[in-house]
C-alpha positions as CSV (number, residue, x, y, z in Angstrom):
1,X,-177.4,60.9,74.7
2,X,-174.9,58.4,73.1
3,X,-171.5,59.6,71.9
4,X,-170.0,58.0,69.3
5,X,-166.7,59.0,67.6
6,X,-165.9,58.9,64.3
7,X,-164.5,56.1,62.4
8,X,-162.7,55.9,58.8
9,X,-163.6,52.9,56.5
10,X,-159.5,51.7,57.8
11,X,-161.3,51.2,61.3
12,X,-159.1,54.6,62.7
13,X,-160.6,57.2,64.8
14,X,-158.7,60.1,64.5
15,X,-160.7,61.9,67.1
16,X,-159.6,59.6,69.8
17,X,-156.1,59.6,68.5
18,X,-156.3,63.1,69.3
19,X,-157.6,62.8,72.7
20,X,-154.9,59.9,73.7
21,X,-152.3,62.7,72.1
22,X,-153.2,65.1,74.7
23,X,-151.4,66.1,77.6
24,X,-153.2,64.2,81.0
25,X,-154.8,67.5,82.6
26,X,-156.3,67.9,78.6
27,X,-157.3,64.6,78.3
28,X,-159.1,64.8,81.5
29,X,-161.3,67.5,80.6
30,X,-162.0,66.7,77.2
31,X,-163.0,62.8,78.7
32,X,-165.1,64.4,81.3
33,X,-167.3,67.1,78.5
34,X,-167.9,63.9,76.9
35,X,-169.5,62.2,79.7
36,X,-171.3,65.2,80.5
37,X,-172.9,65.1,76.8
38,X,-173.6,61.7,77.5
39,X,-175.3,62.1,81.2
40,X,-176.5,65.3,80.7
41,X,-177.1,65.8,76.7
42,X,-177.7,69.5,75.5
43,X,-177.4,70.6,78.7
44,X,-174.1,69.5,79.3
45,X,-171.2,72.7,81.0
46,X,-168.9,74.4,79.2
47,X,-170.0,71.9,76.3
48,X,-171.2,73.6,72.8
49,X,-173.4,71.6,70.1
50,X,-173.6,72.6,66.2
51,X,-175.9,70.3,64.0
52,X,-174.1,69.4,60.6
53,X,-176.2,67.1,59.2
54,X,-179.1,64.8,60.1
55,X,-178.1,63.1,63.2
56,X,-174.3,64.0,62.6
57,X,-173.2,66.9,65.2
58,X,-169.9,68.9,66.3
59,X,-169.6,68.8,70.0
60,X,-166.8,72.2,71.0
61,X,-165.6,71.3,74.7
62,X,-164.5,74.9,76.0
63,X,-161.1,73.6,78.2
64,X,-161.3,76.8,80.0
């Protein structure tokens, strides 16, 4: 599975913002659920999925 983060029409991804904005042991995890959605898809750990629309989804990486 690919992950792809959003991007505004200004070229801006505020969802990586966010990540960089994290504190390193955050950033760290929240880096790694992504990898896991992209090596392991659905089945990713501590990862939760939620369909919005057509191919657009809300991936919920639990920190704990």
């Amino acid at each position: 599975m690919r992950v792809t983060l959003f991007r505004g029409a200004t070229g801006r991804s505020p969802v990586l913002e966010y990540i960089q904005s994290l504190a390193k042991p955050e950033r760290a995890r929240v880096l790694e659920g992504l990898e896991q959605v992209e090596r392991r898809g659905l089945d990713a750990v501590r990862v939760q999925f939620r369909q919005i629309e057509g191919k657009l989804g809300e991936v919920k990486n639990r920190l704990s």
